[in-house]
C-alpha angles and dihedrals in degrees: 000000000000104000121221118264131178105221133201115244123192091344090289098119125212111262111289093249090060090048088054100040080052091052086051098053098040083067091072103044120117107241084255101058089035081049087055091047099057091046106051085048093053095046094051088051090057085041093048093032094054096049091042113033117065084212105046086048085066097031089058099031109130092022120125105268089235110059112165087153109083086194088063094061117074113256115245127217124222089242092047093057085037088060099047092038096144095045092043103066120073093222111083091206090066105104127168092221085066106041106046085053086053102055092045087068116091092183082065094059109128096016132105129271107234083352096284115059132073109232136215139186120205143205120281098211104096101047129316112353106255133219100222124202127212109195113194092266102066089041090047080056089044090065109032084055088056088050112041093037113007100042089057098033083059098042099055080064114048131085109248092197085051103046087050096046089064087043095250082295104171116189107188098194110195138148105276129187097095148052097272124156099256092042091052098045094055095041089056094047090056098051098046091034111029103160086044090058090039085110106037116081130180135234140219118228082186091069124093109273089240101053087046086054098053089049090039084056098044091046086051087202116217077197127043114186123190155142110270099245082041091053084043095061090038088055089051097050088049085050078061107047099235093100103051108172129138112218118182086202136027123198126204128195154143091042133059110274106218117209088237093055092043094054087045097056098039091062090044088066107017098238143107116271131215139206135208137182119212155146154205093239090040116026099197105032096149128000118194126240129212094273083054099249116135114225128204129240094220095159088087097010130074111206120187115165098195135182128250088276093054097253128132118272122225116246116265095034119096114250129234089226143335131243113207127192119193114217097191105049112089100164096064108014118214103200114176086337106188104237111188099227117127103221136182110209099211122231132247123000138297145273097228094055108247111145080205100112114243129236137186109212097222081208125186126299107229116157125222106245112219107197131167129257087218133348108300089017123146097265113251119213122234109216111225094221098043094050080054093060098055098039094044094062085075107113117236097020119148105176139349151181131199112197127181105233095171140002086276108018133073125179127227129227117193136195113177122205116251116290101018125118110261097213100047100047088052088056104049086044092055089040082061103048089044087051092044091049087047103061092051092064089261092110085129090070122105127228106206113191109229113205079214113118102233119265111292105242112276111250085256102070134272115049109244111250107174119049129175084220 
Protein backbone atom coordinates (compact mmCIF):
# COMPACT_ATOMS: atom_id res chain seq x y z
CA UNK A 1 0.00 0.00 0.00
CA UNK A 2 1.17 3.46 -1.04
CA UNK A 3 1.80 5.36 2.48
CA UNK A 4 0.77 8.97 2.97
CA UNK A 5 3.42 11.71 2.47
CA UNK A 6 3.19 14.90 2.67
CA UNK A 7 5.40 16.34 -0.43
CA UNK A 8 7.01 19.71 -1.09
CA UNK A 9 5.59 21.63 -4.17
CA UNK A 10 7.17 24.46 -5.53
CA UNK A 11 9.30 24.88 -2.28
CA UNK A 12 5.86 26.14 -0.19
CA UNK A 13 5.75 23.18 2.60
CA UNK A 14 2.73 21.81 4.09
CA UNK A 15 2.02 23.45 7.54
CA UNK A 16 4.33 22.37 9.95
CA UNK A 17 1.64 20.34 11.90
CA UNK A 18 1.06 18.30 8.92
CA UNK A 19 4.81 17.83 8.53
CA UNK A 20 4.89 16.64 11.98
CA UNK A 21 1.89 14.66 12.01
CA UNK A 22 3.90 13.00 8.50
CA UNK A 23 7.33 12.36 10.68
CA UNK A 24 5.16 10.67 13.16
CA UNK A 25 3.71 8.58 11.16
CA UNK A 26 6.64 7.71 9.16
CA UNK A 27 7.84 6.09 12.55
CA UNK A 28 5.67 3.70 12.24
CA UNK A 29 5.93 2.88 9.13
CA UNK A 30 7.23 -1.15 8.02
CA UNK A 31 11.07 -0.68 5.65
CA UNK A 32 9.15 -1.38 3.01
CA UNK A 33 6.40 1.60 3.28
CA UNK A 34 9.59 4.29 4.78
CA UNK A 35 11.45 2.80 1.59
CA UNK A 36 8.20 4.10 -0.64
CA UNK A 37 8.31 7.19 0.91
CA UNK A 38 11.59 8.08 0.10
CA UNK A 39 11.10 7.04 -3.35
CA UNK A 40 8.21 8.63 -4.43
CA UNK A 41 10.06 12.35 -2.69
CA UNK A 42 13.01 11.96 -4.47
CA UNK A 43 11.23 11.17 -7.91
CA UNK A 44 9.03 14.15 -7.74
CA UNK A 45 12.81 16.73 -6.96
CA UNK A 46 14.47 15.33 -10.48
CA UNK A 47 11.09 15.77 -11.83
CA UNK A 48 10.79 19.23 -10.42
CA UNK A 49 14.76 19.96 -10.82
CA UNK A 50 14.79 19.08 -14.55
CA UNK A 51 11.77 21.23 -15.49
CA UNK A 52 12.85 23.70 -13.56
CA UNK A 53 17.17 23.92 -13.38
CA UNK A 54 18.96 24.76 -16.52
CA UNK A 55 21.70 22.55 -15.09
CA UNK A 56 19.92 19.50 -13.85
CA UNK A 57 17.96 19.49 -17.64
CA UNK A 58 21.28 18.77 -19.02
CA UNK A 59 22.65 16.81 -15.97
CA UNK A 60 19.70 14.33 -16.33
CA UNK A 61 19.18 14.57 -20.35
CA UNK A 62 19.05 11.20 -21.77
CA UNK A 63 18.01 9.70 -18.37
CA UNK A 64 14.84 7.63 -18.08
CA UNK A 65 11.65 10.54 -16.94
CA UNK A 66 10.84 8.39 -13.90
CA UNK A 67 13.92 8.06 -11.68
CA UNK A 68 12.95 6.56 -7.68
CA UNK A 69 16.72 5.10 -7.54
CA UNK A 70 19.20 7.96 -6.43
CA UNK A 71 22.21 5.47 -7.69
CA UNK A 72 20.88 5.73 -10.92
CA UNK A 73 21.40 9.66 -11.08
CA UNK A 74 25.20 11.02 -11.59
CA UNK A 75 26.84 12.48 -8.20
CA UNK A 76 27.74 16.76 -8.26
CA UNK A 77 30.66 18.43 -6.70
CA UNK A 78 30.49 21.55 -4.86
CA UNK A 79 32.90 23.18 -7.53
CA UNK A 80 31.04 21.86 -10.20
CA UNK A 81 27.05 23.92 -8.81
CA UNK A 82 29.23 26.73 -7.84
CA UNK A 83 30.23 26.97 -11.12
CA UNK A 84 26.94 26.85 -12.72
CA UNK A 85 25.38 28.92 -9.96
CA UNK A 86 23.04 30.81 -12.17
CA UNK A 87 21.87 27.73 -14.19
CA UNK A 88 21.56 25.66 -11.09
CA UNK A 89 18.72 27.36 -9.16
CA UNK A 90 15.22 27.00 -10.34
CA UNK A 91 14.43 30.51 -9.72
CA UNK A 92 15.43 32.51 -12.36
CA UNK A 93 15.75 35.31 -10.24
CA UNK A 94 18.53 33.68 -8.47
CA UNK A 95 21.89 35.59 -9.83
CA UNK A 96 25.34 35.33 -8.41
CA UNK A 97 25.95 38.92 -8.81
CA UNK A 98 23.17 39.34 -6.12
CA UNK A 99 23.69 37.12 -3.97
CA UNK A 100 27.80 37.23 -3.15
CA UNK A 101 27.18 41.15 -2.48
CA UNK A 102 24.56 40.08 -0.17
CA UNK A 103 26.28 37.98 1.90
CA UNK A 104 29.13 40.36 2.18
CA UNK A 105 27.04 42.42 3.92
CA UNK A 106 27.01 41.97 7.66
CA UNK A 107 24.35 44.54 8.10
CA UNK A 108 22.17 41.77 5.98
CA UNK A 109 22.69 39.01 8.56
CA UNK A 110 19.30 37.53 9.54
CA UNK A 111 17.31 39.02 6.56
CA UNK A 112 15.95 37.43 3.36
CA UNK A 113 17.43 37.07 0.44
CA UNK A 114 15.00 38.73 -2.34
CA UNK A 115 12.81 38.94 0.32
CA UNK A 116 11.90 35.51 0.34
CA UNK A 117 15.10 32.85 0.92
CA UNK A 118 16.87 32.13 3.54
CA UNK A 119 20.95 32.50 2.60
CA UNK A 120 24.13 30.76 3.58
CA UNK A 121 27.47 31.07 3.09
CA UNK A 122 29.77 27.99 3.36
CA UNK A 123 33.29 26.96 4.04
CA UNK A 124 35.76 27.24 1.50
CA UNK A 125 37.95 24.28 2.53
CA UNK A 126 36.74 21.44 0.31
CA UNK A 127 36.66 23.29 -3.29
CA UNK A 128 35.31 26.82 -4.20
CA UNK A 129 33.42 28.55 -1.11
CA UNK A 130 29.40 28.30 -1.95
CA UNK A 131 26.54 30.67 -1.46
CA UNK A 132 23.66 28.06 -0.14
CA UNK A 133 20.06 28.74 -0.37
CA UNK A 134 17.32 27.54 2.12
CA UNK A 135 13.39 28.05 0.24
CA UNK A 136 10.37 27.77 2.80
CA UNK A 137 9.95 24.48 2.17
CA UNK A 138 13.37 22.93 3.62
CA UNK A 139 13.12 25.34 6.65
CA UNK A 140 9.29 24.37 7.12
CA UNK A 141 11.17 20.37 7.32
CA UNK A 142 13.99 21.88 9.67
CA UNK A 143 11.60 22.53 12.10
CA UNK A 144 9.05 20.04 11.94
CA UNK A 145 12.03 17.51 12.33
CA UNK A 146 13.04 19.52 15.81
CA UNK A 147 10.06 19.26 16.73
CA UNK A 148 8.72 16.11 15.96
CA UNK A 149 12.51 14.00 16.86
CA UNK A 150 15.12 16.28 18.34
CA UNK A 151 12.54 18.68 21.18
CA UNK A 152 11.46 15.52 22.81
CA UNK A 153 14.82 13.49 22.36
CA UNK A 154 16.36 16.49 24.46
CA UNK A 155 13.94 16.79 26.72
CA UNK A 156 13.85 12.95 28.13
CA UNK A 157 17.20 13.94 29.13
CA UNK A 158 17.31 16.86 30.63
CA UNK A 159 16.72 17.89 34.61
CA UNK A 160 13.69 19.78 34.88
CA UNK A 161 14.67 21.14 38.36
CA UNK A 162 17.87 22.08 36.76
CA UNK A 163 16.73 23.74 33.53
CA UNK A 164 14.14 26.04 35.91
CA UNK A 165 16.49 26.87 38.32
CA UNK A 166 18.55 28.85 35.54
CA UNK A 167 15.09 30.25 34.30
CA UNK A 168 15.08 27.97 30.52
CA UNK A 169 18.48 30.49 29.69
CA UNK A 170 19.93 29.04 26.59
CA UNK A 171 23.81 30.64 25.38
CA UNK A 172 24.67 29.10 21.60
CA UNK A 173 28.32 30.04 21.51
CA UNK A 174 29.70 29.76 17.85
CA UNK A 175 32.19 31.38 15.77
CA UNK A 176 30.08 35.02 14.08
CA UNK A 177 31.27 37.49 11.46
CA UNK A 178 29.78 35.97 8.75
CA UNK A 179 26.73 34.58 7.27
CA UNK A 180 27.11 31.03 8.60
CA UNK A 181 24.16 28.55 9.12
CA UNK A 182 23.85 28.78 12.93
CA UNK A 183 24.34 32.68 12.85
CA UNK A 184 21.70 33.01 10.35
CA UNK A 185 19.33 30.80 11.87
CA UNK A 186 19.32 32.69 15.30
CA UNK A 187 19.35 35.97 13.83
CA UNK A 188 15.97 34.99 11.78
CA UNK A 189 14.23 33.48 14.91
CA UNK A 190 14.69 36.67 16.75
CA UNK A 191 13.48 38.65 14.51
CA UNK A 192 10.34 36.65 13.70
CA UNK A 193 10.07 35.42 17.56
CA UNK A 194 11.35 37.65 19.61
CA UNK A 195 9.66 36.71 23.12
CA UNK A 196 10.38 33.23 22.27
CA UNK A 197 14.25 34.08 21.94
CA UNK A 198 13.99 36.47 25.09
CA UNK A 199 16.05 33.84 26.81
CA UNK A 200 18.43 32.62 24.31
CA UNK A 201 21.50 34.78 23.78
CA UNK A 202 24.13 34.35 21.66
CA UNK A 203 27.87 34.23 22.06
CA UNK A 204 31.02 35.39 20.25
CA UNK A 205 33.98 32.68 19.73
CA UNK A 206 35.74 35.59 18.41
CA UNK A 207 35.90 37.08 21.75
CA UNK A 208 38.92 36.59 24.21
CA UNK A 209 38.38 33.42 26.19
CA UNK A 210 38.41 35.48 29.35
CA UNK A 211 35.74 38.20 28.49
CA UNK A 212 33.28 35.01 27.08
CA UNK A 213 33.85 33.36 30.77
CA UNK A 214 32.89 36.09 32.70
CA UNK A 215 29.36 36.42 30.31
CA UNK A 216 29.10 33.11 30.21
CA UNK A 217 29.15 33.40 34.33
CA UNK A 218 26.81 36.29 34.67
CA UNK A 219 24.12 34.56 31.93
CA UNK A 220 24.39 31.43 34.06
CA UNK A 221 23.17 29.42 30.89
CA UNK A 222 20.31 25.79 31.75
CA UNK A 223 21.63 25.08 27.92
CA UNK A 224 25.03 25.47 26.68
CA UNK A 225 25.38 24.90 22.63
CA UNK A 226 28.58 24.65 20.97
CA UNK A 227 30.92 23.38 18.56
CA UNK A 228 32.88 20.12 20.14
CA UNK A 229 36.92 21.80 20.28
CA UNK A 230 34.80 25.19 21.61
CA UNK A 231 32.93 22.92 24.63
CA UNK A 232 36.43 21.42 25.11
CA UNK A 233 37.97 24.56 26.00
CA UNK A 234 34.83 25.54 27.94
CA UNK A 235 35.19 22.15 30.03
CA UNK A 236 38.53 22.99 30.68
CA UNK A 237 37.87 26.75 31.94
CA UNK A 238 34.70 25.16 34.58
CA UNK A 239 37.75 22.32 35.85
CA UNK A 240 39.30 25.65 36.85
CA UNK A 241 37.04 27.27 38.34
CA UNK A 242 37.07 30.26 36.38
CA UNK A 243 34.26 29.32 34.51
CA UNK A 244 31.60 28.35 37.34
CA UNK A 245 28.01 27.69 35.50
CA UNK A 246 25.44 24.90 36.15
CA UNK A 247 23.74 23.57 32.66
CA UNK A 248 21.21 21.01 32.88
CA UNK A 249 22.05 20.23 29.20
CA UNK A 250 25.15 20.60 26.90
CA UNK A 251 24.87 20.52 22.59
CA UNK A 252 27.39 19.66 20.42
CA UNK A 253 27.55 20.21 17.11
CA UNK A 254 29.45 21.12 13.61
CA UNK A 255 32.53 18.83 14.61
CA UNK A 256 32.83 14.81 15.53
CA UNK A 257 32.05 14.24 19.51
CA UNK A 258 34.40 11.61 20.61
CA UNK A 259 33.23 9.34 23.57
CA UNK A 260 36.08 10.29 25.31
CA UNK A 261 35.25 14.16 24.94
CA UNK A 262 31.82 13.60 25.68
CA UNK A 263 32.52 11.87 28.78
CA UNK A 264 34.89 14.50 29.47
CA UNK A 265 32.54 17.30 29.18
CA UNK A 266 29.88 15.85 30.69
CA UNK A 267 31.86 15.51 34.03
CA UNK A 268 33.14 19.01 33.65
CA UNK A 269 29.65 20.20 34.09
CA UNK A 270 27.82 17.58 35.47
CA UNK A 271 25.41 17.33 32.99
CA UNK A 272 24.15 14.99 29.82
CA UNK A 273 25.56 15.77 26.70
CA UNK A 274 24.07 15.64 23.14
CA UNK A 275 25.14 15.27 19.93
CA UNK A 276 23.89 16.35 16.67
CA UNK A 277 24.93 15.93 13.00
CA UNK A 278 24.21 18.67 10.63
CA UNK A 279 24.89 20.81 7.69
CA UNK A 280 24.61 23.82 5.77
CA UNK A 281 23.06 22.05 2.77
CA UNK A 282 20.90 19.79 5.19
CA UNK A 283 20.07 21.36 8.82
CA UNK A 284 18.99 18.00 10.70
CA UNK A 285 21.04 15.27 9.11
CA UNK A 286 21.26 13.12 12.17
CA UNK A 287 19.74 13.79 15.69
CA UNK A 288 21.16 11.40 18.97
CA UNK A 289 19.30 9.37 20.93
CA UNK A 290 19.77 8.47 24.69
CA UNK A 291 22.30 5.36 23.92
CA UNK A 292 24.40 8.24 21.79
CA UNK A 293 23.83 7.04 18.51
CA UNK A 294 22.82 9.74 15.81
CA UNK A 295 20.07 8.73 13.71
CA UNK A 296 19.27 9.90 10.38
CA UNK A 297 16.38 11.50 9.26
CA UNK A 298 16.27 9.65 6.05
CA UNK A 299 12.98 10.24 5.51
CA UNK A 300 14.04 13.62 3.81
CA UNK A 301 17.56 12.97 3.69
CA UNK A 302 19.74 10.43 1.25
CA UNK A 303 22.87 9.36 2.90
CA UNK A 304 25.73 7.15 0.75
CA UNK A 305 29.00 6.99 2.31
CA UNK A 306 31.20 5.59 -1.08
CA UNK A 307 34.63 4.69 -1.68
CA UNK A 308 37.41 6.73 -3.94
CA UNK A 309 36.09 5.13 -6.82
CA UNK A 310 32.23 6.39 -6.01
CA UNK A 311 30.84 2.95 -4.85
CA UNK A 312 28.84 2.18 -1.86
CA UNK A 313 30.64 1.40 1.27
CA UNK A 314 29.62 -1.52 3.49
CA UNK A 315 28.28 -0.65 6.82
CA UNK A 316 30.62 -0.64 9.51
CA UNK A 317 33.68 0.64 7.27
CA UNK A 318 34.52 4.59 7.18
CA UNK A 319 33.70 6.36 3.68
CA UNK A 320 35.84 8.30 1.59
CA UNK A 321 33.36 10.61 1.28
CA UNK A 322 29.29 11.07 1.46
CA UNK A 323 26.90 12.08 -1.11
CA UNK A 324 23.89 13.70 0.31
CA UNK A 325 20.52 14.50 -1.61
CA UNK A 326 18.03 16.75 -0.04
CA UNK A 327 14.91 15.88 -0.59
CA UNK A 328 13.33 18.96 0.73
CA UNK A 329 15.20 21.82 -0.93
CA UNK A 330 13.60 22.81 -4.27
CA UNK A 331 15.04 25.88 -4.74
CA UNK A 332 18.75 24.56 -5.01
CA UNK A 333 18.63 20.72 -5.48
CA UNK A 334 21.37 18.72 -3.95
CA UNK A 335 21.20 15.47 -5.86
CA UNK A 336 23.85 13.07 -4.95
CA UNK A 337 25.93 16.33 -3.70
CA UNK A 338 29.27 15.16 -2.86
CA UNK A 339 29.74 16.24 0.79
CA UNK A 340 32.86 15.72 1.80
CA UNK A 341 32.13 14.05 5.12
CA UNK A 342 33.79 10.64 5.77
CA UNK A 343 30.80 8.53 7.55
CA UNK A 344 30.42 4.95 9.08
CA UNK A 345 26.91 3.77 8.74
CA UNK A 346 26.68 1.50 11.97
CA UNK A 347 25.45 -2.00 11.86
CA UNK A 348 22.45 -3.59 13.22
CA UNK A 349 19.73 -1.59 15.26
CA UNK A 350 19.53 0.15 18.17
CA UNK A 351 18.96 -0.08 21.57
CA UNK A 352 16.52 2.73 21.82
CA UNK A 353 14.14 1.29 19.11
CA UNK A 354 14.27 3.77 15.94
CA UNK A 355 13.97 1.96 12.84
CA UNK A 356 16.11 5.53 11.44
CA UNK A 357 19.59 3.92 10.50
CA UNK A 358 22.61 5.24 12.63
CA UNK A 359 25.84 6.82 11.49
CA UNK A 360 29.41 8.12 13.27
CA UNK A 361 30.78 11.20 11.28
CA UNK A 362 34.34 10.19 11.30
CA UNK A 363 34.81 14.19 11.10
CA UNK A 364 38.27 16.02 10.64
CA UNK A 365 40.83 15.85 12.73
CA UNK A 366 41.97 19.44 13.41
CA UNK A 367 43.82 19.94 16.53
CA UNK A 368 43.29 22.98 19.00
CA UNK A 369 46.50 24.96 18.97
CA UNK A 370 47.46 26.28 22.54
CA UNK A 371 50.03 29.00 22.05
CA UNK A 372 51.56 31.87 24.74
CA UNK A 373 50.75 35.55 25.00
CA UNK A 374 54.66 36.12 25.84
CA UNK A 375 57.27 33.90 26.66
CA UNK A 376 56.17 31.88 30.20
CA UNK A 377 52.75 32.93 29.66
CA UNK A 378 49.56 30.61 30.71
CA UNK A 379 49.02 28.95 27.15
CA UNK A 380 45.80 30.20 25.31
CA UNK A 381 43.90 27.75 23.03
CA UNK A 382 43.09 28.55 19.47
CA UNK A 383 39.66 27.07 18.61
CA UNK A 384 39.76 25.19 14.95
CA UNK A 385 36.58 26.42 13.94
CA UNK A 386 36.99 29.92 15.10
CA UNK A 387 40.65 30.44 13.25
CA UNK A 388 38.40 29.18 10.06
CA UNK A 389 36.28 31.76 10.33
CA UNK A 390 38.64 34.32 10.17
CA UNK A 391 40.95 32.78 7.52
CA UNK A 392 38.33 31.75 5.47
CA UNK A 393 37.08 35.25 4.88
CA UNK A 394 40.45 35.64 2.28
CA UNK A 395 39.19 35.98 -1.06
CA UNK A 396 40.40 33.53 -3.57
CA UNK A 397 41.59 30.82 -1.08
CA UNK A 398 41.41 27.41 -2.03
CA UNK A 399 43.08 25.40 1.00
CA UNK A 400 45.01 26.06 4.00
CA UNK A 401 46.92 24.80 7.22
CA UNK A 402 47.83 26.39 10.00
CA UNK A 403 50.77 24.29 12.15
CA UNK A 404 52.40 25.35 15.58
CA UNK A 405 55.71 25.27 15.03
CA UNK A 406 56.65 26.96 18.52
CA UNK A 407 54.85 28.38 21.90
CA UNK A 408 54.34 31.70 19.88
CA UNK A 409 54.76 30.95 16.24
CA UNK A 410 52.51 29.03 13.58
CA UNK A 411 53.24 28.66 10.44
CA UNK A 412 50.66 29.29 7.14
CA UNK A 413 50.03 26.91 3.93
CA UNK A 414 48.29 28.31 1.21
CA UNK A 415 46.61 27.05 -1.80
CA UNK A 416 44.83 30.00 -4.02
CA UNK A 417 41.66 29.20 -6.46
CA UNK A 418 42.33 29.32 -10.02
CA UNK A 419 42.92 32.27 -11.28
CA UNK A 420 43.73 34.20 -8.19
CA UNK A 421 47.12 35.90 -7.46
CA UNK A 422 49.24 33.69 -5.16
CA UNK A 423 50.71 36.01 -3.62
CA UNK A 424 48.05 38.03 -2.90
CA UNK A 425 45.76 35.58 -1.67
CA UNK A 426 49.04 34.22 1.15
CA UNK A 427 49.22 37.60 2.40
CA UNK A 428 45.36 38.60 3.17
CA UNK A 429 45.02 35.03 4.75
CA UNK A 430 47.87 35.59 7.03
CA UNK A 431 46.52 39.53 7.60
CA UNK A 432 43.46 37.75 8.94
CA UNK A 433 44.88 35.34 11.18
CA UNK A 434 47.30 38.16 12.56
CA UNK A 435 44.00 40.44 13.04
CA UNK A 436 42.25 37.82 14.39
CA UNK A 437 45.47 36.94 17.10
CA UNK A 438 45.54 40.14 17.77
CA UNK A 439 42.49 40.70 18.98
CA UNK A 440 42.80 37.89 21.43
CA UNK A 441 45.47 39.52 23.12
CA UNK A 442 48.11 37.12 21.05
CA UNK A 443 49.27 39.81 19.16
CA UNK A 444 53.05 38.53 20.28
CA UNK A 445 52.63 35.27 17.90
CA UNK A 446 54.16 35.02 15.03
CA UNK A 447 52.44 33.90 11.35
CA UNK A 448 55.35 32.36 9.22
CA UNK A 449 54.41 31.85 5.61
CA UNK A 450 55.42 28.07 4.51
CA UNK A 451 56.09 27.69 0.50
CA UNK A 452 54.45 23.93 1.37
CA UNK A 453 51.09 23.25 -0.57
CA UNK A 454 48.55 22.25 2.46
CA UNK A 455 48.01 18.44 3.32
CA UNK A 456 46.27 16.74 0.60
CA UNK A 457 42.76 15.42 2.26
CA UNK A 458 43.30 11.53 4.36
CA UNK A 459 41.68 8.82 2.57
CA UNK A 460 39.20 9.08 5.08
CA UNK A 461 37.50 12.53 4.18
CA UNK A 462 38.24 16.40 5.19
CA UNK A 463 41.88 17.53 4.77
CA UNK A 464 43.40 18.46 8.34
CA UNK A 465 43.93 22.23 8.65
CA UNK A 466 44.91 22.86 11.94
CA UNK A 467 47.81 20.68 13.55
CA UNK A 468 49.48 21.05 16.92
CA UNK A 469 53.19 20.09 14.69
Amino acid sequence: MRPQVAQIADGNAPSIPRLVADLLRAGRESPEESGERVRLRLARLVGFARTRSPFYRERFSGLPPDIRDVRRLPPVSRHELSANFDAWATDRAVLGETVEPFLADPSRLGRLYLDRYVAFSTSGTTGAPAALLQDRGAMAVYQALLLARRIPSLASAVSLPAFLRNRARTATIVATGGHFASSVVDALMRSLHPRLYGFNRTFSLMEPLPSLVEALNGFRPAVLGSYATALAVLAGEQEAKRLRIAPALVLSGAERLSPPLRERISAAFRCPVRDTYAASEFMGIAFDCLHGRLHVNADWVILEPVDASGGPVPRGEASRTTLLTNLANRLQPLIRYDLGDSVTMIPGPCPCGSPLPSVRPEGRSDEILYVEPEEGAAPRPLIPLVLATAIEEARGILRYQVIRTGPRSLAMRVEEAPGHDREAVRADARRRLEVYLSSQGLGRVSVVPDDEPPEAPPAGGKPRQFLAG
